[in-house]
C-alpha positions in Angstrom: 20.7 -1.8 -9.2 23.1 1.5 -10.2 26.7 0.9 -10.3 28.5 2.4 -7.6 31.5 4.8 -8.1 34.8 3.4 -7.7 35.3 3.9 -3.9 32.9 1.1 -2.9 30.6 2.7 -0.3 31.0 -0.4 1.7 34.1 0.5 3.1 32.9 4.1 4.0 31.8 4.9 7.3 28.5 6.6 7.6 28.5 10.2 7.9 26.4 12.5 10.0 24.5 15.0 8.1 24.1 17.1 11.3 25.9 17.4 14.8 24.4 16.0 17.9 23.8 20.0 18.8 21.6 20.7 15.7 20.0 17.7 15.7 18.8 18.3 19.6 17.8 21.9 18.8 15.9 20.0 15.9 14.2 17.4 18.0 12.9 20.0 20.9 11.2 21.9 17.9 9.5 19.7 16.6 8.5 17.8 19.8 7.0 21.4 21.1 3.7 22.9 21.4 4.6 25.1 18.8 4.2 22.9 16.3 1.2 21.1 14.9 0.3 17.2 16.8 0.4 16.1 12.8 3.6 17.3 12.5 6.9 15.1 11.8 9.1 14.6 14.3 12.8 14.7 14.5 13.0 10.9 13.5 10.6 11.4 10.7 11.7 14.5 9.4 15.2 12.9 9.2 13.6 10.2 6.8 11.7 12.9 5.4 14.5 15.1 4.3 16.9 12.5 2.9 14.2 11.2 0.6 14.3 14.8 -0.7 18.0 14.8 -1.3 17.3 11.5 -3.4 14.3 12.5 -5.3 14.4 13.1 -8.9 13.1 16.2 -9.0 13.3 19.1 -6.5 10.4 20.4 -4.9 9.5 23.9 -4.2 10.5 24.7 -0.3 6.8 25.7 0.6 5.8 22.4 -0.3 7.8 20.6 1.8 7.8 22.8 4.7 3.8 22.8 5.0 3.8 18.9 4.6 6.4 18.3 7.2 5.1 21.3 9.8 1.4 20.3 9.1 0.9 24.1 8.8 2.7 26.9 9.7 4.7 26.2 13.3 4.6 29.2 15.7 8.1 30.4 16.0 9.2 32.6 19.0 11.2 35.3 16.6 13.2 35.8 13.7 16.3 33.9 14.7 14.3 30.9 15.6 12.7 30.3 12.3 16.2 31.1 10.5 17.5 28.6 13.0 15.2 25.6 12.4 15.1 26.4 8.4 18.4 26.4 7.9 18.6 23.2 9.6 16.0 21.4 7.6 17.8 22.7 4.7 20.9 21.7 5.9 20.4 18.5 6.9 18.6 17.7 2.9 22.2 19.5 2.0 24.5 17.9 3.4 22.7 13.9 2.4 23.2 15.3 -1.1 27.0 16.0 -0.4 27.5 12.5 0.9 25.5 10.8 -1.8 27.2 12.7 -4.4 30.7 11.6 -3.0 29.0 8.2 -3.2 28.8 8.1 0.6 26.6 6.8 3.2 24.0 8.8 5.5 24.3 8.1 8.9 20.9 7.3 10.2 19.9 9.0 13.6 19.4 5.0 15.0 20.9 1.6 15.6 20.5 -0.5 12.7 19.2 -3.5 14.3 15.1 -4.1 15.8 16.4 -6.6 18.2 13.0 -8.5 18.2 10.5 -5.5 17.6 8.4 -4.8 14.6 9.6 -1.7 13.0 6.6 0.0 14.0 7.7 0.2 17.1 11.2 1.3 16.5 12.3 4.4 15.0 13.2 2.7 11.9 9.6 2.9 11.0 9.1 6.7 12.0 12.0 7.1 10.1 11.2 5.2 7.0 7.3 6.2 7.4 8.8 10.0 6.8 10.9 8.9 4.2 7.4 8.0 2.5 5.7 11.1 2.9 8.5 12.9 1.1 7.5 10.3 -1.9 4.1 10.9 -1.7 4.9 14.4 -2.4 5.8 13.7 -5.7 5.1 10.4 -6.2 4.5 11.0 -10.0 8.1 12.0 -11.0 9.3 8.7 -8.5 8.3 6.5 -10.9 8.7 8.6 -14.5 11.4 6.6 -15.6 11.4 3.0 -14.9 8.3 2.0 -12.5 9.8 -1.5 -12.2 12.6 -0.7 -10.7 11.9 2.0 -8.8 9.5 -0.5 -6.7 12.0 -2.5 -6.7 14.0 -0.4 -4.5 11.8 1.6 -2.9 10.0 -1.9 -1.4 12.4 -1.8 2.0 11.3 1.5 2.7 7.6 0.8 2.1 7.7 -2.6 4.2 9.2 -0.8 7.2 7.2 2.4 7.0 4.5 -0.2 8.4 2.5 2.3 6.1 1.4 -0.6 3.7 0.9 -2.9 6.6 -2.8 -3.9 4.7 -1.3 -4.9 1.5 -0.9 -8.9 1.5 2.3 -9.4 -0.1 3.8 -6.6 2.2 2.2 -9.0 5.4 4.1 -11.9 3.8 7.5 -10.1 3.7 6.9 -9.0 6.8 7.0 -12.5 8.3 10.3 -13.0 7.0 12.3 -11.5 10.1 15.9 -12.3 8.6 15.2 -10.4 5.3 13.4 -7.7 7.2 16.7 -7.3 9.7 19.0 -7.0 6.2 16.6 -4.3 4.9 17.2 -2.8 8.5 21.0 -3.1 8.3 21.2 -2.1 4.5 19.4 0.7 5.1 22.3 3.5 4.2 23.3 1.3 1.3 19.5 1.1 0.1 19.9 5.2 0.2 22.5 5.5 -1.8 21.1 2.3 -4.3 17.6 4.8 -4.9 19.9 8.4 -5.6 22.8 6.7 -7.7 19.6 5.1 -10.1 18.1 8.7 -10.4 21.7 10.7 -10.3 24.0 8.3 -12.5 22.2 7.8 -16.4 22.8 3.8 -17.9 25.9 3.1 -19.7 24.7 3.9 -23.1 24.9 0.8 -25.1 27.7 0.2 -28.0 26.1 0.4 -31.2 26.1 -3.3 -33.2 28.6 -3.3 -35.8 26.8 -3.0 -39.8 27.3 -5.6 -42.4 28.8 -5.3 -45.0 26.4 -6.1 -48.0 27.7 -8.0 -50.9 28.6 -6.2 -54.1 26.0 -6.3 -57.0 26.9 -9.5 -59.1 29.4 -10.8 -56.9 28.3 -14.6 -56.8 28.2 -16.1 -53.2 
């Protein structure tokens, strides 16, 4: 796991990374007829777009936009589209501001499932989103250091439900307590993922040469 910058992140409150207002205006969007049935919704596109502010690479905006619309949504004018554009961009925006600062995303949920799966919670949708936005570039994920990248990306996978057919992901799913921590760490897990793609290993300190003995100089 990264080391995290000096101001522990544990002490920080979460931070919103868009106002109750936006993130209605969001949410009636994407939960309208003029956008596709396969498209994500508010929850998911939250998950969605702060994947994207971790990712190691950045992905071309037509690319994302067609994966989380499903196609292209049916905006009423101009402003609209600027509106709901600038939002999804601002939301990816402003989870890379936090991060950077070594800060924690607030999540648009409570961080508990009080007894549910997380399918049936938003966690899930959220999560579920988060793994699309992998899927996207799922290549450049795992460049660097497969191992650990499952490593960390395994709390996001177990509670997308997406992997629900895998049998070690039904076995750490019975464990409820270390399903609830993955829950509750789930801002900490975020920043965990960007600080291992954004902060590069202490480079190690080179070993110190020998000296070798002088021609004819008897042990």
């Amino acid at each position: 796991m990264a080391d995290r910058p000096a101001a522990e992140a544990e002490t920080n409150l979460p931070q919103p990374l868009l106002d109750d207002a936006q993130l209605e205006r969001l949410d009636e969007f994407l939960d309208s007829d003029q956008v596709d049935d396969d498209a994500l919704d508010m929850i998911s596109a939250h998950g969605f777009l702060v994947a994207l502010a971790v990712a190691p690479g950045e992905l071309d905006p037509t690319t994302w936009l067609a994966e989380l619309f499903q196609g292209e949504p049916r905006f009423s004018d101009p402003t609209q589209r600027d509106d709901i554009l600038g939002l999804l961009v601002l939301l990816r925006d402003n989870a890379i501001a936090v991060l950077e600062q070594g800060g924690l995303p607030e999540l648009p949920f409570d961080l508990s499932l009080e007894g549910l799966t997380p399918e049936e919670t938003p966690i899930g949708d959220w999560c579920a989103g988060f793994m699309e936005a992998v899927f996207l570039d799922e290549a450049a994920w795992f460049a660097e250091d497969e191992e650990a990248t499952a490593t960390l990306l395994l709390p996001f996978m177990l509670l997308s439900g997406l992997f629900d057919d895998e049998p070690d992901m039904t076995e750490l799913a019975g464990d409820t307590q270390r399903v609830e921590t993955f829950v509750a760490q789930l801002p900490e897990l975020v920043l965990d993922l960007y600080l291992h793609y954004r902060v590069p290993p202490e480079t190690p300190k080179p070993k110190p040469r020998r000296k070798t003995p002088a021609k004819g100089r008897r042990s």
